[in-house]
C-alpha positions as CSV (number, residue, x, y, z in Angstrom):
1,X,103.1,136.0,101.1
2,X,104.2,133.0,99.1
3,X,107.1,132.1,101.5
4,X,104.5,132.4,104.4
5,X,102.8,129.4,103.1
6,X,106.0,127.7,102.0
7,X,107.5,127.9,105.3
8,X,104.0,126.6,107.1
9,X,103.6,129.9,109.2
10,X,100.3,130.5,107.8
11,X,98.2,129.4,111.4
12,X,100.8,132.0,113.4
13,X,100.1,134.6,111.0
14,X,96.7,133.7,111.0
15,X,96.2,134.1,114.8
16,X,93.4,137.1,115.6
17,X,94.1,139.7,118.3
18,X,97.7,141.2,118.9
19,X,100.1,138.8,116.5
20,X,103.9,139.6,117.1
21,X,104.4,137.4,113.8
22,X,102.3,138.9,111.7
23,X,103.9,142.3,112.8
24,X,106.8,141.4,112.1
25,X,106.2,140.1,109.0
26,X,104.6,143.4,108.3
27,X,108.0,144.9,108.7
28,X,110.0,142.7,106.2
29,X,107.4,143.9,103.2
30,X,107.9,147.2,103.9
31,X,111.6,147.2,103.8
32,X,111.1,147.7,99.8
33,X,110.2,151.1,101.0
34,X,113.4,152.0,102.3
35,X,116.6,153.4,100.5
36,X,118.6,150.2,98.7
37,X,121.9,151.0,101.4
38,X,120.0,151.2,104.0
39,X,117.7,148.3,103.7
40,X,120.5,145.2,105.2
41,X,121.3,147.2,108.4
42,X,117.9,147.7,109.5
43,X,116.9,144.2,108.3
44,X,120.5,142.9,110.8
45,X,118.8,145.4,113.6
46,X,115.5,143.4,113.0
47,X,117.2,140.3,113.3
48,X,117.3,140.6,117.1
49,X,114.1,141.0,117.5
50,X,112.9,138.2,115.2
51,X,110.4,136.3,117.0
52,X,112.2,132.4,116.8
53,X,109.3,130.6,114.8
54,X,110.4,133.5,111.5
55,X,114.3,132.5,111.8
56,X,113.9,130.3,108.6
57,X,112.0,133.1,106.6
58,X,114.6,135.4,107.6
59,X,117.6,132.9,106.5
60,X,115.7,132.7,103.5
61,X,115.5,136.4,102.4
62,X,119.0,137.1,103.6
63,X,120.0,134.4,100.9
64,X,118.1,135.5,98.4
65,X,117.2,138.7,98.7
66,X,119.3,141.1,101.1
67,X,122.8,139.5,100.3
68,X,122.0,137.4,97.3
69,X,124.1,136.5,94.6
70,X,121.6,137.7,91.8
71,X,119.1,139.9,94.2
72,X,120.1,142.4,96.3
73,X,118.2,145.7,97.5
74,X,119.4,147.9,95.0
75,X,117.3,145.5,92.6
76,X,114.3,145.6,94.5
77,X,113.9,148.7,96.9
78,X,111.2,151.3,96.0
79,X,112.0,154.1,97.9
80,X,110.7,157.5,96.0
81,X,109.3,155.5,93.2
82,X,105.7,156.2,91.8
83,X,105.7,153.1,89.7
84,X,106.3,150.1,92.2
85,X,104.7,147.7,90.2
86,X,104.9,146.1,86.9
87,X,100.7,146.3,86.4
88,X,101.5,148.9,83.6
89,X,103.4,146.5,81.4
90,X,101.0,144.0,82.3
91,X,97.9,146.2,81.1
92,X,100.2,146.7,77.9
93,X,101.1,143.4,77.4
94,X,97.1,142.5,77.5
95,X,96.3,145.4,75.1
96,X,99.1,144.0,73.1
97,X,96.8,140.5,73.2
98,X,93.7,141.9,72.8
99,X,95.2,143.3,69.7
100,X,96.8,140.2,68.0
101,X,94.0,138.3,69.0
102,X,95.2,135.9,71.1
103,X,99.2,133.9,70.6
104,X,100.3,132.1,68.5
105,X,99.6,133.8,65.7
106,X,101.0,133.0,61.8
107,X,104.0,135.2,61.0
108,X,101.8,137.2,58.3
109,X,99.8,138.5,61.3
110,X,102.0,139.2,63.7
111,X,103.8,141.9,60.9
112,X,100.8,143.3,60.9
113,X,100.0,143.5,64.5
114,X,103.7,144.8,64.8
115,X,103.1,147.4,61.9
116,X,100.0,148.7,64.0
117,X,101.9,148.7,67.2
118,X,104.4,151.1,65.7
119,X,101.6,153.2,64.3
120,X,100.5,153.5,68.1
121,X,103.7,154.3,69.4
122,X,103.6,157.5,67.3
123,X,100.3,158.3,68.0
124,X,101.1,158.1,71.7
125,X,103.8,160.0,71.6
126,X,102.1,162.5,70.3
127,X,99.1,162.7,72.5
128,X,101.9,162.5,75.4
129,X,103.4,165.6,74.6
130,X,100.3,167.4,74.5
131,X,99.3,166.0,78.2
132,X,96.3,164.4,76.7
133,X,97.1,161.2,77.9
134,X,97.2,160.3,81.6
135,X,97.3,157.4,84.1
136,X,94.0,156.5,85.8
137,X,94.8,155.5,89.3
138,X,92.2,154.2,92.1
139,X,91.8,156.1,95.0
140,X,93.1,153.5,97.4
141,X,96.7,154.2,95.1
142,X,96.6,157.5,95.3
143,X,96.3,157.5,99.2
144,X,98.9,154.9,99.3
145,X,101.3,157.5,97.2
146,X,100.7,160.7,98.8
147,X,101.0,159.1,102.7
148,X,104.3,157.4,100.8
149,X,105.7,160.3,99.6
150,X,104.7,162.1,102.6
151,X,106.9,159.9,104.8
152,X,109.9,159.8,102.7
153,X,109.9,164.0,102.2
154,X,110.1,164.0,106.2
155,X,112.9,161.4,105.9
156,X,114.7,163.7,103.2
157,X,114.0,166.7,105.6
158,X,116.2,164.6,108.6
159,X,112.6,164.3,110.3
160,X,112.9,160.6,110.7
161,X,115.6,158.1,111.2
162,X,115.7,154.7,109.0
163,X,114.0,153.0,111.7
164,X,111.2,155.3,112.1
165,X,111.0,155.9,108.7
166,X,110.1,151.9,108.8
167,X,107.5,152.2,111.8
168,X,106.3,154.8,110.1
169,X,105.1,153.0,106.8
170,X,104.2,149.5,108.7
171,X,101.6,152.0,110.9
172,X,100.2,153.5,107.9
173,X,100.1,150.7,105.2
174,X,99.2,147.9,107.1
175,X,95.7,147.8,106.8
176,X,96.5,147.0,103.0
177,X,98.1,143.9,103.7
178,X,96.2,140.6,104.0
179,X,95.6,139.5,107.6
180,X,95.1,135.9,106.5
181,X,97.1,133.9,104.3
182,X,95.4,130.6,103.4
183,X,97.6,127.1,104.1
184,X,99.5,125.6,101.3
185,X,97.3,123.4,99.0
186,X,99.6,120.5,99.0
187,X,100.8,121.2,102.7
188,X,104.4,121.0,101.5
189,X,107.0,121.0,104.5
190,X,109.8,123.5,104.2
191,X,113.3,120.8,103.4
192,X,113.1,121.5,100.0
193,X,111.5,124.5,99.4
194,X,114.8,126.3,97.6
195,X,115.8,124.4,94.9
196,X,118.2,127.0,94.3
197,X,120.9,128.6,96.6
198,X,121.4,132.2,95.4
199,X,123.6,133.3,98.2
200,X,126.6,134.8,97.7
201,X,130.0,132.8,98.4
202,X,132.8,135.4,98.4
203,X,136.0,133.9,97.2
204,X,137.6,133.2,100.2
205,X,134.6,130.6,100.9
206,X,135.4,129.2,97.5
């Protein structure tokens, strides 16, 4: 939603009633959902469609993102993952915190932090293998997972195409996404919003 800002659509995505835009919008954040190879064809089959206002956004994610020189789909795409997210390492990491104390710490503490850390690890592992440890996940997650993993056993089953596949998620998921994205605080224009060109030159460009 970052780019939306960046690239000043945020009063078309904005608009109330029937919004093309933010549709198709909608249908660029679920192509994580996809398989990894299948991801750049359907994203090339939604380029015909792109409405003209989102040709910038989708120059930008075919640099970066589809057929980028670091990022690709095969880095990104979650199709038949549970974990999606990195909120688990997150909630570790702040564990980890709460732990130490805060950062910065002398080197004499941090030893110590680390020696607890290990004692954890064992403990962990122990409760682990005897299934007394489990994830606690919110409702709205668990919904989200089992229409997921729904859609993607009929995919597996040959029930729906790629494309379908797609239309399928966007209908189902996109209540979750936000349906307004606030203007950029600095109202930044979009001529030098990638520092960085991560496109890939092949070497016959070179």
């Amino acid at each position: 939603m970052k780019k939306i800002r960046d690239f000043n659509l945020s009063t078309e995505y904005n608009k109330k009633g029937p919004n093309p835009v933010r549709d198709f919008i909608f249908r660029l954040l679920c192509l994580a959902y996809l398989p990894a190879d299948k991801i750049p064809s359907v994203f090339d089959s939604l380029r015909t469609s792109v409405p003209p206002i989102l040709e910038t956004l989708m120059d930008y994610m075919e640099r970066n993102w589809i057929r980028g020189r670091f990022w690709t789909p095969v880095h990104w795409s979650c199709f038949n993952l549970l974990l999606r997210t990195n909120n688990d390492c997150e909630g570790l990491h702040n564990d980890w915190n709460k732990l130490a104390g805060g950062p910065n710490l002398p080197f004499y503490k941090m030893t110590l932090v680390l020696e607890q850390l290990c004692e954890d690890v064992k403990l962990s592992q122990k409760l682990l293998s005897h299934e007394k440890i489990k994830a606690h996940r919110k409702k709205e997650t668990q919904l989200k997972n089992s229409i997921l993993f729904a859609l993607w056993t009929r995919y597996q089953d040959n029930e729906l195409s790629t494309v379908e596949l797609l239309e399928e998620i966007v209908l189902e998921l996109k209540t979750s996404f936000p349906t307004v994205v606030t203007d950029h605080p600095l109202n930044l224009n979009d001529e030098n919003i990638d520092n960085y060109d991560m496109s890939f030159v092949s070497d016959d460009e070179m």
